[in-house]
BALOBA-1460 file (C-alpha; in Angstrom, 3 decimals):
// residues 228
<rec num="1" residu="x" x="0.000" y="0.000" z="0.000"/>
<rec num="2" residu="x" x="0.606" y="3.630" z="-0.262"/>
<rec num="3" residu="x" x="1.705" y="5.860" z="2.662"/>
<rec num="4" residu="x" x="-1.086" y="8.263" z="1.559"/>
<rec num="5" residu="x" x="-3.778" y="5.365" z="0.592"/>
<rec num="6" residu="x" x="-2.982" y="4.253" z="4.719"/>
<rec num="7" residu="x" x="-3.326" y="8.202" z="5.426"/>
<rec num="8" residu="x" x="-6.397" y="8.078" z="4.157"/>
<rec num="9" residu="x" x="-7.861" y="5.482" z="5.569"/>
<rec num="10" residu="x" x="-6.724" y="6.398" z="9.240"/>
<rec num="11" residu="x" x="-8.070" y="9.527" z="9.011"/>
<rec num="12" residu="x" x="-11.457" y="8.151" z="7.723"/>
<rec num="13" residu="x" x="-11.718" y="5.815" z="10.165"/>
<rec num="14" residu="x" x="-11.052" y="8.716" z="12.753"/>
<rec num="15" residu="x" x="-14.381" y="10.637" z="11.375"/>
<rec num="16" residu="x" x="-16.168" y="7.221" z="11.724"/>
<rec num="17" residu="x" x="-15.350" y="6.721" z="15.584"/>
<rec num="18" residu="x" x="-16.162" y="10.474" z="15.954"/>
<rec num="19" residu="x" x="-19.306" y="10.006" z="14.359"/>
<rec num="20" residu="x" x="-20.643" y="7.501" z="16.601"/>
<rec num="21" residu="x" x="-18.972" y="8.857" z="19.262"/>
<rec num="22" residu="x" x="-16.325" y="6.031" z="19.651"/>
<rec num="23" residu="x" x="-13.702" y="7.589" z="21.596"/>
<rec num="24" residu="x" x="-10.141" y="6.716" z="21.264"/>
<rec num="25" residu="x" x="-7.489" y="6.195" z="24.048"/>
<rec num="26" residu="x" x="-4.459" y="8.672" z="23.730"/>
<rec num="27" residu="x" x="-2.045" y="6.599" z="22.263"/>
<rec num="28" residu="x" x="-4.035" y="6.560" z="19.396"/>
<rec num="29" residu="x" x="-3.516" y="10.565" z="18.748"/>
<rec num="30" residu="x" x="-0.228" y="10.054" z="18.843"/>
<rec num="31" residu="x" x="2.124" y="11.170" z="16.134"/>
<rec num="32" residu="x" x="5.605" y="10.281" z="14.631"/>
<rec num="33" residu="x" x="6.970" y="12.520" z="16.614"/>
<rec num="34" residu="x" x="5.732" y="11.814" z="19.833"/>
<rec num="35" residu="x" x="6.738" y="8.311" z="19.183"/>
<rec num="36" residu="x" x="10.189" y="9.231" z="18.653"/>
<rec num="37" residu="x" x="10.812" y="10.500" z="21.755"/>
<rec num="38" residu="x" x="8.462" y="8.205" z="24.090"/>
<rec num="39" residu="x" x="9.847" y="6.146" z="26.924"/>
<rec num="40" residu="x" x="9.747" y="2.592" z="28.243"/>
<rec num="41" residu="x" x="6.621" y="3.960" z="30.339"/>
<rec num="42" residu="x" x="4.451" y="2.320" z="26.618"/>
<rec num="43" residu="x" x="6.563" y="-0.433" z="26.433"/>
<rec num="44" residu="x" x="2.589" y="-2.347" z="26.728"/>
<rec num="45" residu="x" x="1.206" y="-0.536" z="23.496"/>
<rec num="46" residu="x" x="4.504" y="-1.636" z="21.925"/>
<rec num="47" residu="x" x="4.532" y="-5.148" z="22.626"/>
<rec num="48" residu="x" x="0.743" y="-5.520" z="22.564"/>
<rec num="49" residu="x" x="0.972" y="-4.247" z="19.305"/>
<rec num="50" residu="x" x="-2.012" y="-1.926" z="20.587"/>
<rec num="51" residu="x" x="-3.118" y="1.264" z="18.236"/>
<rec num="52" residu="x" x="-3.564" y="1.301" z="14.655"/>
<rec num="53" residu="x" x="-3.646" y="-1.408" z="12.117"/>
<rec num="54" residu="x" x="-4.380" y="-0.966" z="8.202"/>
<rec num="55" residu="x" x="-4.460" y="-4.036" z="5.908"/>
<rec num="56" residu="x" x="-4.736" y="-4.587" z="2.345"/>
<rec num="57" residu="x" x="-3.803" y="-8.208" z="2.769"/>
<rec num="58" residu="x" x="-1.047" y="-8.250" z="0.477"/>
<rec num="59" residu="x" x="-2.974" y="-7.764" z="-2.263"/>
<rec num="60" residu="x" x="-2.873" y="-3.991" z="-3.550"/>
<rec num="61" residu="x" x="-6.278" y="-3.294" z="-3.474"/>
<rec num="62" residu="x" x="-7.231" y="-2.102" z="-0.638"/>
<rec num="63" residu="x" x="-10.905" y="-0.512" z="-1.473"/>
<rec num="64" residu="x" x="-11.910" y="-3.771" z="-2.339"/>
<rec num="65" residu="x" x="-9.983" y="-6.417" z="-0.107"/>
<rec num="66" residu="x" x="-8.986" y="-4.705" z="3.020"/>
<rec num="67" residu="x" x="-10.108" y="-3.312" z="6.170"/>
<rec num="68" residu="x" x="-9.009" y="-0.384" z="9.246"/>
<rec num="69" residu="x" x="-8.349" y="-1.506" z="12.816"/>
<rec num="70" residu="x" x="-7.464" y="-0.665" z="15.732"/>
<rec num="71" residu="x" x="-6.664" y="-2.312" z="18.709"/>
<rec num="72" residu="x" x="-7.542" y="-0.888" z="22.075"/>
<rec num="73" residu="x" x="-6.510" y="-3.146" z="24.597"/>
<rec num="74" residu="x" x="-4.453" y="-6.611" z="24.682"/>
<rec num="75" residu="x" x="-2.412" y="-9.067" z="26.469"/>
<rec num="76" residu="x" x="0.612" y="-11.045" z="25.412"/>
<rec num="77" residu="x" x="0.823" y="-14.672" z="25.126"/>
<rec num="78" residu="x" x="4.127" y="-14.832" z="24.892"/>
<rec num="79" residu="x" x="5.341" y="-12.360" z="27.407"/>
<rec num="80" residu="x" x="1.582" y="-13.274" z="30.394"/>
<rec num="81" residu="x" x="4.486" y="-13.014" z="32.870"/>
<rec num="82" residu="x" x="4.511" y="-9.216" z="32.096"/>
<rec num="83" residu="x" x="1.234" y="-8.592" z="30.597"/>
<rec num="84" residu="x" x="-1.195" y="-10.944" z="32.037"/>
<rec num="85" residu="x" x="-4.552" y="-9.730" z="30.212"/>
<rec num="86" residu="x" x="-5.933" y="-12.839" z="28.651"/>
<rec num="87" residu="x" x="-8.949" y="-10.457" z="26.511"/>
<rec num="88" residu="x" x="-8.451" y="-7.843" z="23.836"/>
<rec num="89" residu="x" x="-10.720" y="-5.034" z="22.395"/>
<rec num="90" residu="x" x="-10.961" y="-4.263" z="18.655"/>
<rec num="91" residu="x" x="-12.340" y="-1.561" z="16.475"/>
<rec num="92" residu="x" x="-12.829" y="-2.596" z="13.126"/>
<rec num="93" residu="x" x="-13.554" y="0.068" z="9.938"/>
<rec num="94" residu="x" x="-15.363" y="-1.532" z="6.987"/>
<rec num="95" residu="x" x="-16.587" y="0.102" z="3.653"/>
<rec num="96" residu="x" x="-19.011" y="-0.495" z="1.884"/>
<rec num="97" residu="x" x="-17.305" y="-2.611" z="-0.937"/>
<rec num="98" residu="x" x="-14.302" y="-3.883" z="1.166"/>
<rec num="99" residu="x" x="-13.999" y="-7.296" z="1.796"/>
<rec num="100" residu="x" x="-12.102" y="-9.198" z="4.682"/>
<rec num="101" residu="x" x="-11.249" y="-12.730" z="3.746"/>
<rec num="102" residu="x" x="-12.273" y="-16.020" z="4.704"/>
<rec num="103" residu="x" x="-10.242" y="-17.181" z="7.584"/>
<rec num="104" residu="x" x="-10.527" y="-18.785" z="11.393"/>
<rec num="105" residu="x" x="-8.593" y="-18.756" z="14.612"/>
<rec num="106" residu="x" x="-7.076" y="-21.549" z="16.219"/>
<rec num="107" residu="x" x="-6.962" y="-19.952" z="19.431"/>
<rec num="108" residu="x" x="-9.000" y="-17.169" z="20.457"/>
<rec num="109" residu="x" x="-12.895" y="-16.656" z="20.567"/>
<rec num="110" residu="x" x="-14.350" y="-13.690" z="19.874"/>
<rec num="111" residu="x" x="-17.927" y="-11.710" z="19.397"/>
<rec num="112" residu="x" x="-17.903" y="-9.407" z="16.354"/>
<rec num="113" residu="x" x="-20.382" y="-6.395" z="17.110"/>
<rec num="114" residu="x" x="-21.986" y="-3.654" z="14.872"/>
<rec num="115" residu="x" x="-21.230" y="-0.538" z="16.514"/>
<rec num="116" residu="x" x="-22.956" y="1.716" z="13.959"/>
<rec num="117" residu="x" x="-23.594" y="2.821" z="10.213"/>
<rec num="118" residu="x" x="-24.537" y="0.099" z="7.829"/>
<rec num="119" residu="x" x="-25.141" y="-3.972" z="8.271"/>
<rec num="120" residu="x" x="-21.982" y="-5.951" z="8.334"/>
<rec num="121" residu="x" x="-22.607" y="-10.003" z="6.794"/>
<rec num="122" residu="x" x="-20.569" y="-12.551" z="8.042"/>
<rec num="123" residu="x" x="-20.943" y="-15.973" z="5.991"/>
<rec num="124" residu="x" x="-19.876" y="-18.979" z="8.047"/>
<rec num="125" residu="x" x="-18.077" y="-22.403" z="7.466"/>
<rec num="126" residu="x" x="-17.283" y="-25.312" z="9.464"/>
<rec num="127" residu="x" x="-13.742" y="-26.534" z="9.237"/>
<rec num="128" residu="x" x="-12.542" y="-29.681" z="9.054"/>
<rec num="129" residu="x" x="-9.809" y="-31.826" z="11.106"/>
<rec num="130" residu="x" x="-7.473" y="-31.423" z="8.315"/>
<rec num="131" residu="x" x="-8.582" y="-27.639" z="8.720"/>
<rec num="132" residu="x" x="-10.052" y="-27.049" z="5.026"/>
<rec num="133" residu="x" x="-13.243" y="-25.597" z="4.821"/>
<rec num="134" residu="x" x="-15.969" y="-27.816" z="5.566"/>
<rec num="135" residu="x" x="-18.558" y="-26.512" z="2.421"/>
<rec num="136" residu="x" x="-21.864" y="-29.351" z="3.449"/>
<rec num="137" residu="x" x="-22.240" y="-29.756" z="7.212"/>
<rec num="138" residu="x" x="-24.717" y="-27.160" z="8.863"/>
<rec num="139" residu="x" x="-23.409" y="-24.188" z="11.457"/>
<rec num="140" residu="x" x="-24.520" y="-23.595" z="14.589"/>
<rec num="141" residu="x" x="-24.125" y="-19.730" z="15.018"/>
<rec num="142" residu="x" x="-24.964" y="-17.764" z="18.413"/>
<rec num="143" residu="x" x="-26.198" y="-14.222" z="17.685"/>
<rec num="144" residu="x" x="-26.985" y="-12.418" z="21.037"/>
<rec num="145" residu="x" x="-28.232" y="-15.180" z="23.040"/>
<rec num="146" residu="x" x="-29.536" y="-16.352" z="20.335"/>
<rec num="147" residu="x" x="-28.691" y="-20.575" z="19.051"/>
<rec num="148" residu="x" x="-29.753" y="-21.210" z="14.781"/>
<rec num="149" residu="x" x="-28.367" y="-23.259" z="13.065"/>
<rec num="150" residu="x" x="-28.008" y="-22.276" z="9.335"/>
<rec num="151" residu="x" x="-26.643" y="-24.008" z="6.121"/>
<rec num="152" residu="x" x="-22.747" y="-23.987" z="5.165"/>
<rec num="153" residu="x" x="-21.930" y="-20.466" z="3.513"/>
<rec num="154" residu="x" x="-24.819" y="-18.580" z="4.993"/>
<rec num="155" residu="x" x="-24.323" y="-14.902" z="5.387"/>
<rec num="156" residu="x" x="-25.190" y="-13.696" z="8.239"/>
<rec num="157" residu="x" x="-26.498" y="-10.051" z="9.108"/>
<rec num="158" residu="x" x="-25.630" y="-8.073" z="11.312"/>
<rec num="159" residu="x" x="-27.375" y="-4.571" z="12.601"/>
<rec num="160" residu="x" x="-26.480" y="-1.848" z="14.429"/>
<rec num="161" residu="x" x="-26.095" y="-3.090" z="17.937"/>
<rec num="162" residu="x" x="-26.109" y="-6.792" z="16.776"/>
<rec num="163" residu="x" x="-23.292" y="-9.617" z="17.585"/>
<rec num="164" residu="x" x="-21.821" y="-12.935" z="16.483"/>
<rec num="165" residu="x" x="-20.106" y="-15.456" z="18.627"/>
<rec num="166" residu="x" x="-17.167" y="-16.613" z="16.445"/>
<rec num="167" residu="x" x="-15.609" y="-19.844" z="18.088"/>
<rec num="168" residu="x" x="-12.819" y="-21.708" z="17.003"/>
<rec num="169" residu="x" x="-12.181" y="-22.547" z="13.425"/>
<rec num="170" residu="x" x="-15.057" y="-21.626" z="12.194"/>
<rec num="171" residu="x" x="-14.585" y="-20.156" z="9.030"/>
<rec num="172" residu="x" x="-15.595" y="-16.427" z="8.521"/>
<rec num="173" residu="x" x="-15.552" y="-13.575" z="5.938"/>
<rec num="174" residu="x" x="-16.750" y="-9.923" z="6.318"/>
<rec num="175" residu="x" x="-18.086" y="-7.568" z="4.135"/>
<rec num="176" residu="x" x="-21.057" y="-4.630" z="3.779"/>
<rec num="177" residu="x" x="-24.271" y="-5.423" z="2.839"/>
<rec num="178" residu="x" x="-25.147" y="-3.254" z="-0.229"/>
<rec num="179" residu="x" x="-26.517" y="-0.252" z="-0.254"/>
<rec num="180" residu="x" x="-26.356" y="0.060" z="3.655"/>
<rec num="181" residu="x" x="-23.457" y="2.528" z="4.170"/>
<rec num="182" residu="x" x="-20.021" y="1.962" z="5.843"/>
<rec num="183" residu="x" x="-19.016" y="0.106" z="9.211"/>
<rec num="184" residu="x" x="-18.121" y="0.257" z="12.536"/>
<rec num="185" residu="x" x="-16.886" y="-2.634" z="14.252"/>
<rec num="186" residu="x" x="-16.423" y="-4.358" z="17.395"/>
<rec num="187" residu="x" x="-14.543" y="-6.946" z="18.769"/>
<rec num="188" residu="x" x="-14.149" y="-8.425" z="21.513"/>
<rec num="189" residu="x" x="-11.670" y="-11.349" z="22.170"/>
<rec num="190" residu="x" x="-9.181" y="-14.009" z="23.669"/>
<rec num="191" residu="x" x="-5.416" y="-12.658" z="23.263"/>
<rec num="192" residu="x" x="-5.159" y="-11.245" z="19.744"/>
<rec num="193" residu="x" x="-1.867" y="-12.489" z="17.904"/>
<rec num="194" residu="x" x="-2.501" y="-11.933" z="14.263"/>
<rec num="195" residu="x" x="1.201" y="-12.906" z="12.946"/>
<rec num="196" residu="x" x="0.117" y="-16.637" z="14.352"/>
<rec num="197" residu="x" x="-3.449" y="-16.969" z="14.666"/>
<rec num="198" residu="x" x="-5.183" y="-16.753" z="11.455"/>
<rec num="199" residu="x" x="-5.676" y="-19.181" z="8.755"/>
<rec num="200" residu="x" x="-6.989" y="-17.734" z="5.775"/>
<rec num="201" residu="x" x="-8.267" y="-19.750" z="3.004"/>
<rec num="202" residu="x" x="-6.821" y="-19.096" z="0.275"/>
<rec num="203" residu="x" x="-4.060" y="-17.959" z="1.723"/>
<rec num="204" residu="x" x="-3.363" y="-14.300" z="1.383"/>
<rec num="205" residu="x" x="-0.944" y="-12.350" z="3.681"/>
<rec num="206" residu="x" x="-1.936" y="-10.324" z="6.540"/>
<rec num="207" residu="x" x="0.331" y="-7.163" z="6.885"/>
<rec num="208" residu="x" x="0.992" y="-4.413" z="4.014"/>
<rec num="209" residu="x" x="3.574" y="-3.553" z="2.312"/>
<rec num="210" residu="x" x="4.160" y="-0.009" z="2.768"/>
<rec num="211" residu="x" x="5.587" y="2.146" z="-0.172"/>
<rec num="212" residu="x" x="6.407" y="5.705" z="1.116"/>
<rec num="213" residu="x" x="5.025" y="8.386" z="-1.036"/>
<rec num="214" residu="x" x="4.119" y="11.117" z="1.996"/>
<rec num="215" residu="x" x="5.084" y="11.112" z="5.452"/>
<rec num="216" residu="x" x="3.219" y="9.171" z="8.217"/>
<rec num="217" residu="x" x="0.210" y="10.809" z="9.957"/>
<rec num="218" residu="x" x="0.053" y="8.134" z="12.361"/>
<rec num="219" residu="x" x="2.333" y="5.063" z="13.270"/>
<rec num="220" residu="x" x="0.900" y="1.635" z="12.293"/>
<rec num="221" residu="x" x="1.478" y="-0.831" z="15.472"/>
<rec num="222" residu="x" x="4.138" y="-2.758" z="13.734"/>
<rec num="223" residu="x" x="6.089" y="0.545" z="13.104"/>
<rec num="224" residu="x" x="6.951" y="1.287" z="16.685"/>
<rec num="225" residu="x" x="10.779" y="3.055" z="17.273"/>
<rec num="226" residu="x" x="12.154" y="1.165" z="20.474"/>
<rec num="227" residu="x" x="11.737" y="3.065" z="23.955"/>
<rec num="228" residu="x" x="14.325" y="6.410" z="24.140"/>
């Protein structure tokens, strides 16, 4: 991706979380700058890999395959001694016409929330033991409170204050239903660890890579300067 196309889509997914009144935590308003000359004191944001995320998925198009995160809060499998939290807390930016790609989880459960503007749909698969993508056998899906079970590859819709329980390799894909306007996201989750716990099918990659035609307006979380 572009410096400027990840610019852009920072700063859009800003207006969105003003919009519905999503407030950020400070780190988030941080700039370059700042991060240049910040201490061990946010060693967690660091090695949570908390704050912004934009992905295109490796494939250059990020309009149409690609979506705007953020991650709020997380702990650290690999460091618990130091950060213990086993949850994390996601905001997710979709527009209408992106796509996020089929994939599952192998360790953490989550619940994927509409926090406002259009209707997100979510189409579900079982997987199998050798982890492909079970296309026959029915899903059970739990919707706030809510048990159905629903044929392989059925989208499902969520609304503006709506909610999926996602479990454990179950298969899932995002994108906008038509029509409806863009976005807003929530998730909430096990330990996030997206370098090592996502299986997409087909395989695509996960992080962008970044060409520099402008200067940063904010640090992705993978872009971090070590602690001054």
């Amino acid at each position: 991706m572009k410096r400027s196309e990840i610019n852009r889509a920072l700063r859009e997914m800003e207006a969105m979380c003003e919009k519905h009144r999503c407030y950020l935590p400070p780190f988030c308003s941080m700039t370059p700058d700042d991060w240049e000359r910040a201490d061990a004191s946010l060693d967690e944001v660091r090695d949570c890999r908390l704050g912004w995320d934009i992905t295109d998925y490796g494939l250059g198009d990020f309009d149409k395959v690609g979506f705007s995160l953020i991650t709020i809060r997380n702990g650290n499998r690999a460091m618990s001694d130091k950060y213990p939290k086993v949850y994390a807390e996601k905001l997710l930016f979709l527009k209408e016409g992106q796509y996020s790609p089929n994939h599952f989880h192998w360790y953490k459960t989550e619940d994927i929330i509409n926090r406002g503007g259009g209707n997100v749909l979510i189409r579900v698969y079982n997987s199998h033991p050798d982890e492909t993508i079970d296309y026959d056998s029915p899903v059970t899906v739990h919707t706030d409170g809510l048990s159905r079970t629903v044929p392989a590859g059925t989208q499902i819709r969520l609304t503006p204050g709506e909610s999926i329980y996602i479990t454990q390799g179950l298969y899932h894909d995002f994108t906008v239903e038509p029509g409806t306007g863009d976005v807003l996201l929530g998730e909430v989750s096990q330990c996030n660890d997206d370098e090592h716990d996502n299986r997409f099918e087909p395989p695509v990659g996960r992080f962008p890579t970044i060409e520099e035609d402008e200067p940063p307006y904010r640090l992705l979380c993978s872009e971090y300067p070590a602690a001054k």
